[in-house]
C-alpha positions as CSV (number, residue, x, y, z in Angstrom):
1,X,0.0,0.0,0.0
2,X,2.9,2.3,0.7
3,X,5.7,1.0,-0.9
4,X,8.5,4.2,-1.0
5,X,8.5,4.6,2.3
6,X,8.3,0.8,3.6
7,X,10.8,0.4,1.3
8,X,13.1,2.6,3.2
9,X,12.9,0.8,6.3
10,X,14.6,-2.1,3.8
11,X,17.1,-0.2,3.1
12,X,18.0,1.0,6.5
13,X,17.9,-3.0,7.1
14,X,20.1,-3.9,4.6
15,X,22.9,-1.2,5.7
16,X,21.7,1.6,4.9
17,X,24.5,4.4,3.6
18,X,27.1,2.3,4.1
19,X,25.5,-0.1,2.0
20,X,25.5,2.5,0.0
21,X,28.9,4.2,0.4
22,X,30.2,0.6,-0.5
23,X,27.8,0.2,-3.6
24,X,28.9,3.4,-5.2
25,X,32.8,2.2,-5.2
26,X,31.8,-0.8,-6.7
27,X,32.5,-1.6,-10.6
28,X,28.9,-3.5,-10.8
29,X,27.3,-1.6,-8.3
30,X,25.6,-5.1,-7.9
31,X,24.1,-6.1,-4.3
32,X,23.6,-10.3,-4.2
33,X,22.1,-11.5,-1.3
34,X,22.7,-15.0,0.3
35,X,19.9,-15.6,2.2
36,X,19.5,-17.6,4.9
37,X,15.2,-19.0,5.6
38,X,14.2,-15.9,7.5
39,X,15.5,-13.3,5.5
40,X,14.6,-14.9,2.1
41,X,10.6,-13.9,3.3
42,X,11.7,-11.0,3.4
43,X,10.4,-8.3,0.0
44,X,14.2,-6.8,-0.6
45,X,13.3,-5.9,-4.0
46,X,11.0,-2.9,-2.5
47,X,13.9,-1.2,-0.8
48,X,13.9,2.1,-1.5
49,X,16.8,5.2,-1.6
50,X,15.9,8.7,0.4
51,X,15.1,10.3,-2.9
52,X,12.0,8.4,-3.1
53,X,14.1,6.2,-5.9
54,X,13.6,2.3,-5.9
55,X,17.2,0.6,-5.1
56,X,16.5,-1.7,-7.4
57,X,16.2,0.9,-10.1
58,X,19.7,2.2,-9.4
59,X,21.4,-0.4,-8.8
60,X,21.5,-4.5,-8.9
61,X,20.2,-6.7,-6.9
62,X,20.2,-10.4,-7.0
63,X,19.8,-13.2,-4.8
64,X,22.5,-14.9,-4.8
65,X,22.8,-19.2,-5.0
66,X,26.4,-20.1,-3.8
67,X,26.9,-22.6,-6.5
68,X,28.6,-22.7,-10.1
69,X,27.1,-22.4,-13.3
70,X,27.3,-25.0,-15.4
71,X,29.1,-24.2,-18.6
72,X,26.8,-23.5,-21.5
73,X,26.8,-26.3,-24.4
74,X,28.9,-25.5,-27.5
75,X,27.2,-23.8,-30.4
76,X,26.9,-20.1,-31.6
77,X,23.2,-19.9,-32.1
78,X,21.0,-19.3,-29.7
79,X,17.7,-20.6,-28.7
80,X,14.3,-18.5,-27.4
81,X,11.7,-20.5,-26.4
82,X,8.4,-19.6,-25.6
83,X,5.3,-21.4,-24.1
84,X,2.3,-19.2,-23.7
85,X,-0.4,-21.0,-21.9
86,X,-4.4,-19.8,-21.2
87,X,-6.6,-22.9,-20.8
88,X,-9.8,-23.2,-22.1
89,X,-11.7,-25.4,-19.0
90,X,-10.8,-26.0,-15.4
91,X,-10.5,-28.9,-14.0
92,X,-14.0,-29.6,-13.7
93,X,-13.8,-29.3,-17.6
94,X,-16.2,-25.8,-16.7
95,X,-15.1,-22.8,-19.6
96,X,-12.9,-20.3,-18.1
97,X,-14.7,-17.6,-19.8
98,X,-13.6,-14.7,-17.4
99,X,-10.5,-13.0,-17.7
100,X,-7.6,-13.9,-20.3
101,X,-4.6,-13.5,-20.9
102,X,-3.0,-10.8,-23.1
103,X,-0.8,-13.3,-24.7
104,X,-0.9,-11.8,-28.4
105,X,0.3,-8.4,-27.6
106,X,3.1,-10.0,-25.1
107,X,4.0,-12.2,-28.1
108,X,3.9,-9.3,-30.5
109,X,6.2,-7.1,-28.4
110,X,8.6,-9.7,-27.7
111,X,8.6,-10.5,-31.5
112,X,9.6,-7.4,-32.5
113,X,12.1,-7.1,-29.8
114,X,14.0,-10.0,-31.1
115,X,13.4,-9.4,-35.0
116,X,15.4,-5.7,-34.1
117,X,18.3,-7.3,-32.0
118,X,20.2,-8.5,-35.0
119,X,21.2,-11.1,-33.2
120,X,22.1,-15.0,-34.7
121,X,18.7,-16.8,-32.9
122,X,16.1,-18.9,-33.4
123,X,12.7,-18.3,-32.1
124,X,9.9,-21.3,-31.5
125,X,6.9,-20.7,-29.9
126,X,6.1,-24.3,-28.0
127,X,2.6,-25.6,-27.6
128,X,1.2,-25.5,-24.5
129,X,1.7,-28.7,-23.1
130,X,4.6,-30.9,-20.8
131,X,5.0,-33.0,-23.3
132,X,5.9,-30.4,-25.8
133,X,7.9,-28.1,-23.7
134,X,10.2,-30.7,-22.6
135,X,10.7,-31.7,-26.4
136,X,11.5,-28.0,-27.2
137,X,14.2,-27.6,-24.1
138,X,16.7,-29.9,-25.8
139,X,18.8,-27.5,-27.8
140,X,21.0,-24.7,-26.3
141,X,22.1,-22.3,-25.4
142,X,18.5,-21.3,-24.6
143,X,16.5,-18.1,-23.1
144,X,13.1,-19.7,-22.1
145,X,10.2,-17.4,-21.4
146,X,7.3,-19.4,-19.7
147,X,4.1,-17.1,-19.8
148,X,0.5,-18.6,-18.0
149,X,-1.0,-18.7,-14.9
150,X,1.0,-19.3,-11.7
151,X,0.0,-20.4,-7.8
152,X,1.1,-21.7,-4.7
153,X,-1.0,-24.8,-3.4
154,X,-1.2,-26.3,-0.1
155,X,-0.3,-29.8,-0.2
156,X,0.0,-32.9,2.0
157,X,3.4,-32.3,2.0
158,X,3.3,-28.4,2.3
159,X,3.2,-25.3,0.0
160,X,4.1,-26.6,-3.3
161,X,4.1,-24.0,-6.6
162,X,2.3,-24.8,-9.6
163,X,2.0,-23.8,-13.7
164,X,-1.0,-23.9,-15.4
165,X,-0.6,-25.3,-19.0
166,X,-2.8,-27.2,-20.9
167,X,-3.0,-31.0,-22.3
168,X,-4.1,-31.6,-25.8
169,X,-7.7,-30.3,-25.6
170,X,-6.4,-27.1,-23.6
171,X,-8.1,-28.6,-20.9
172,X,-5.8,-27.2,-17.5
173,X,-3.3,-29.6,-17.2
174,X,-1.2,-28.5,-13.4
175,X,2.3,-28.3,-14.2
176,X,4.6,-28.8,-10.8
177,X,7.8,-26.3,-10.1
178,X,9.5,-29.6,-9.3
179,X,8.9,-31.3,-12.2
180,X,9.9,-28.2,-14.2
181,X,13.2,-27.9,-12.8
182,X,14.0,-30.9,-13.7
183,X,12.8,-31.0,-17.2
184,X,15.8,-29.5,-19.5
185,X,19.0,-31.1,-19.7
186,X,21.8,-29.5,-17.5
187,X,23.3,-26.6,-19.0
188,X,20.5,-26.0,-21.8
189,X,19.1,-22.7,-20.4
190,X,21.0,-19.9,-19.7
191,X,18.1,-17.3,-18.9
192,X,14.4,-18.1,-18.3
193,X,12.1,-15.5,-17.2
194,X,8.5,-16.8,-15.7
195,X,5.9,-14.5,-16.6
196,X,3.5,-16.0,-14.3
197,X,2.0,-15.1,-10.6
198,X,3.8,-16.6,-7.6
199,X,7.2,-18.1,-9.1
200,X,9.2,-16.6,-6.3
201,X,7.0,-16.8,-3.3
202,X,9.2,-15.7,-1.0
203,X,6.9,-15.5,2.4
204,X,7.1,-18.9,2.4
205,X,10.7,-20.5,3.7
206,X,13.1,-20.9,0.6
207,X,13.5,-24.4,1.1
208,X,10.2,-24.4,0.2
209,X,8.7,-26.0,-3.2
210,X,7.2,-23.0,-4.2
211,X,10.1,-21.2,-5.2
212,X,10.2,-22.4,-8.9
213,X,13.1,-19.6,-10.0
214,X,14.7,-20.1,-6.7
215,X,14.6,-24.0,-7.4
216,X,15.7,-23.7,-11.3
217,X,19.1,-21.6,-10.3
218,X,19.5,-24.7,-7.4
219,X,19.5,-26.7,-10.3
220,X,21.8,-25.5,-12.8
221,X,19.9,-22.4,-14.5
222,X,22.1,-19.6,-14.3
223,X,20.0,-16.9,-13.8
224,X,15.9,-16.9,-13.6
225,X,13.4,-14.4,-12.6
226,X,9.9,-15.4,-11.2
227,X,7.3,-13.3,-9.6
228,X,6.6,-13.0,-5.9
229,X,3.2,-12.3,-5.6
230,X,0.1,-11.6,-8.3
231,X,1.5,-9.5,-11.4
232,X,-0.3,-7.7,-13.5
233,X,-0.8,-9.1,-16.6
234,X,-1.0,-5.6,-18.6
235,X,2.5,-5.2,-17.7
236,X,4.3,-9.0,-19.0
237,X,5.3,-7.0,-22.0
238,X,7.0,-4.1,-20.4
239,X,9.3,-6.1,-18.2
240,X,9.9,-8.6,-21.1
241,X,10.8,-6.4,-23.4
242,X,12.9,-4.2,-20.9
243,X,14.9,-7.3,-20.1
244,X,15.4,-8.8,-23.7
245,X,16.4,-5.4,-25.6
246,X,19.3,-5.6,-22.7
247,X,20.1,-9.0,-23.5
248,X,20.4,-8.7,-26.5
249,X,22.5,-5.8,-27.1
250,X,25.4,-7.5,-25.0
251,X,24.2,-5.9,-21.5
252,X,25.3,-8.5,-18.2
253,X,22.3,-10.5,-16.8
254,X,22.6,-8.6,-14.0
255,X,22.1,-5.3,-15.5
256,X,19.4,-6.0,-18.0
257,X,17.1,-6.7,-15.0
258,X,17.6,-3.4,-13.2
259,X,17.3,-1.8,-16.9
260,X,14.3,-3.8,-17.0
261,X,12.3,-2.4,-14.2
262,X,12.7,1.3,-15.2
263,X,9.6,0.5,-17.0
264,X,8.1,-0.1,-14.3
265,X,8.6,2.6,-12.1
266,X,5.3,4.4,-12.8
267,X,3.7,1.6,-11.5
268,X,5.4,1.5,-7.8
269,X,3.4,-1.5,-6.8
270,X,5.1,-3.6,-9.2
271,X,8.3,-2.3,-9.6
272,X,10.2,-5.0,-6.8
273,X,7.6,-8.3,-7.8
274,X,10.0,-9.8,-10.3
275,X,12.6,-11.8,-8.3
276,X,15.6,-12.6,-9.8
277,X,18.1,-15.4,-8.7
278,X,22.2,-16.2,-10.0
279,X,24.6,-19.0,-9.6
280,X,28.0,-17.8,-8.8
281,X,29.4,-16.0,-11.7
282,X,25.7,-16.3,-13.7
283,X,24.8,-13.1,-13.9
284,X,27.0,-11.7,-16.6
285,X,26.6,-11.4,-20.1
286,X,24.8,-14.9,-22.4
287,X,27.7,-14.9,-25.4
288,X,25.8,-13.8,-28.6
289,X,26.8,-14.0,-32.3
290,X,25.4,-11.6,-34.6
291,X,23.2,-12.4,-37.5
292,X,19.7,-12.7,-38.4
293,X,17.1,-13.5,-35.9
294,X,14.4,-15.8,-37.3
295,X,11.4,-14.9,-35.7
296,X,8.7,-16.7,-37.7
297,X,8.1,-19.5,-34.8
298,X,6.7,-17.1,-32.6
299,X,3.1,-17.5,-34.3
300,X,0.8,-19.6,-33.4
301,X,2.2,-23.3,-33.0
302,X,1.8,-25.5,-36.2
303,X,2.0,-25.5,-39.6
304,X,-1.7,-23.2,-40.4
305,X,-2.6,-22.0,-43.5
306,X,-5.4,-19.7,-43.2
307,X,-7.6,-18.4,-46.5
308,X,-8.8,-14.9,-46.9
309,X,-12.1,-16.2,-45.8
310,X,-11.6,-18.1,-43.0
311,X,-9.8,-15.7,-40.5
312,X,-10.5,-16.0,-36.8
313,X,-11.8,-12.9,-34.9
314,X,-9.4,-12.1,-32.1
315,X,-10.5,-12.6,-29.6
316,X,-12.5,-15.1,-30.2
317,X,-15.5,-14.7,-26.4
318,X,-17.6,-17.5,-24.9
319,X,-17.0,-20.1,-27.2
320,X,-14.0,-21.7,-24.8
321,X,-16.4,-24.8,-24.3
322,X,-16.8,-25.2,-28.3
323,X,-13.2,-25.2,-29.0
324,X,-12.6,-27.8,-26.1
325,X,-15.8,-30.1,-27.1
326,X,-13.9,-30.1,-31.0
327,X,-10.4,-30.7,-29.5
328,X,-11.8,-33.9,-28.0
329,X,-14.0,-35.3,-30.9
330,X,-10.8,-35.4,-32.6
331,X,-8.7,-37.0,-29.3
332,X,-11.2,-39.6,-29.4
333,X,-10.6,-40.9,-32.6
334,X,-12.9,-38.4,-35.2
335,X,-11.9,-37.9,-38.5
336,X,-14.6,-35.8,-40.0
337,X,-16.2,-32.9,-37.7
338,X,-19.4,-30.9,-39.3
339,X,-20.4,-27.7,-37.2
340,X,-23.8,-26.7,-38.5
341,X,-25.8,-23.8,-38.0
342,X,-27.9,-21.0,-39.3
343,X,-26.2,-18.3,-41.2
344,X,-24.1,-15.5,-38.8
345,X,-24.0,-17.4,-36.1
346,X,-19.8,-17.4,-36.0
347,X,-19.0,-21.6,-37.7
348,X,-16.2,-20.2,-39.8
349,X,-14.8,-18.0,-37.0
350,X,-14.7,-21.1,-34.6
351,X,-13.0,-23.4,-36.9
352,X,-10.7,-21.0,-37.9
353,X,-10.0,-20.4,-33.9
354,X,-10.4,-23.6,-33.4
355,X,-7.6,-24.4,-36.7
356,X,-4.8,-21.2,-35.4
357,X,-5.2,-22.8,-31.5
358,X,-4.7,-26.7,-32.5
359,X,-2.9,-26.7,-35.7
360,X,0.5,-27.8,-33.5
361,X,-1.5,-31.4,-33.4
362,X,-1.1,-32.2,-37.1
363,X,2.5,-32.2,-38.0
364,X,2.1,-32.4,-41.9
365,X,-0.3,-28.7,-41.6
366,X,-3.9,-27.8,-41.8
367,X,-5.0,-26.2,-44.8
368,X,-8.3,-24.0,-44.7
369,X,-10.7,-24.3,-47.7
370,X,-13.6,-21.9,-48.2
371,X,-16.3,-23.6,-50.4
372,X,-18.4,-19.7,-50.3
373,X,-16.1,-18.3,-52.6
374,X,-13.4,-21.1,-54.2
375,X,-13.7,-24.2,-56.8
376,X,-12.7,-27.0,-54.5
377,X,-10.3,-29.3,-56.1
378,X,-11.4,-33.0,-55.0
379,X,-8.1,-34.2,-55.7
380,X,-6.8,-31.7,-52.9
């Protein structure tokens, strides 16, 4: 609620001006805390400078994990991998037909981020699903950026954090921190950024299971930011493109976060959510070659070819229930789906949705044909 000036009781806890005094003779002006249980609860990214300034704004602050980075695997090119994630039903299999994701526009702005790095990379957006994601974190060097829903659970066994992707259908499918952590081979990812709520939950003991960035530095990640508390979904894009345009141009790890939230100083709330963790000697630069960044893989997963007439309206509201119900017909062995209908009544705009959101399940392509308007080729 009051952020600037709780924040300066932080910094008075964390030193104060000496801190500071010892900050401004240093190279990196770089703070990295090695926490022990209690003070890892504890919000440092809110401290706050007597000019009403957030620390973290003026200079770096990591938490540290006293452990080397694996070296990254040979190869020049790098790999950005993205899952983006909004299911369609709980559960319960009941439409979520509330509030979604703004997954295009953070897609969009993250495109055009890499297309103008110049940067040698290759860019694949992943389908939504385990399965798929661990099949895409093979390759390396890699920057993954992991965008859906995010919680912290109570479990049998204690808090545990979860992900919320989606199986097949885009039913919800619960993804554990555990099992993501374990999921790439060691050294793969250099850099993954969790755009999702509660991926650094720091309030609750960081041996926890619901530290998923804390828990992907433990094991062998370099560097990885997660969020510790709800974050606002209009700002994903900010901080992902504050921290990529960094990256990119050769900036340390270190540095492109606290670049990274100067866009989110107007929104002072926000500005100390995004937690980032380091290895011991992982926060500096990811080596880059330059060349041309192919960006193309950041659409829509699968090979989709949409006609002129059979475009999907984005988005595409209260039809979550629809897609699902087609997604299964075809899990369940169908071959030929009819939608039928009176006229207006949107058939073309849900298959087409229905085409761009599934395509990634038919690895030959979907081709759209529009019998309103074309001569339909039976040999096709």
């Amino acid at each position: 609620a009051d952020p600037l000036n709780v924040g300066k009781l932080l910094l008075a806890a964390l030193g104060g001006p000496a801190l500071l005094e010892r900050l401004n003779a240093d190279p990196e002006q770089l703070l990295l805390l090695d926490t022990d249980e209690p003070s890892e609860s504890i919000a440092w990214e809110f401290a706050a400078l007597p000019d009403h300034q957030f620390f973290v704004a003026q200079y770096g602050l990591l938490r540290l994990i006293d452990r080397p980075a694996p070296p990254a695997p040979a190869g020049n090119e790098l790999h950005f991998v993205v899952l983006a994630a909004d299911p369609l039903v709980d559960k319960q299999g009941h439409p979520r037909e509330g509030y979604r994701l703004k997954l295009d526009d953070e897609l969009r702005a993250i495109r055009r981020t890499l297309a103008d790095s110049g940067v040698a990379l290759q860019a694949r957006r992943a389908p939504p699903t385990q399965a798929e994601l661990r099949r895409a974190l093979r390759r390396g060097p890699a920057i993954l950026h992991l965008t859906c829903h995010g919680n912290v659970i109570e479990t049998p066994g204690g808090q545990m954090a979860v992900l919320f992707l989606e199986d097949q259908n885009g039913g919800e499918d619960t993804l554990l921190g555990r099992d993501l952590v374990v999921m790439p081979p060691r050294g793969v990812l250099r850099l993954v950024l969790l755009s999702a709520c509660h991926t650094a939950e720091t309030g609750t003991g960081h041996r926890a299971e619901s530290h998923i960035a804390r828990s992907l530095v433990v094991n062998g990640v370099p560097f990885a930011i997660g969020m510790q508390d709800a974050y606002p979904d209009d700002l994903s894009d900010e901080i992902a493109v504050g921290l990529y345009e960094n990256v990119l141009a050769g900036h340390p790890l270190s540095e492109s976060l606290r670049l990274a939230r100067q866009s989110l100083l107007q929104y002072p709330d926000a500005v100390g959510l995004p937690v980032g963790y380091t290895a011991r000697d992982g926060w500096g630069a990811i080596p880059l070659t330059q060349g041309r960044p192919v960006v193309g893989g950041l659409g829509f997963p699968g090979n989709v070819a949409l006609t002129g007439e059979v475009q999907p309206p984005r988005p595409l509201l209260g039809r979550n229930h629809e897609l699902h119900a087609l997604a299964e017909l075809y899990s369940k062995g169908g071959k030929v789906v009819t939608v039928d209908g009176t006229g207006g009544m949107g058939k073309t705009a849900l298959a087409a949705s229905f085409v761009e959101r599934f395509g990634w399940r038919w690895p030959d392509g979907v081709l759209t044909i529009s019998f309103a308007s074309d001569v339909v080729d039976a040999a096709i």
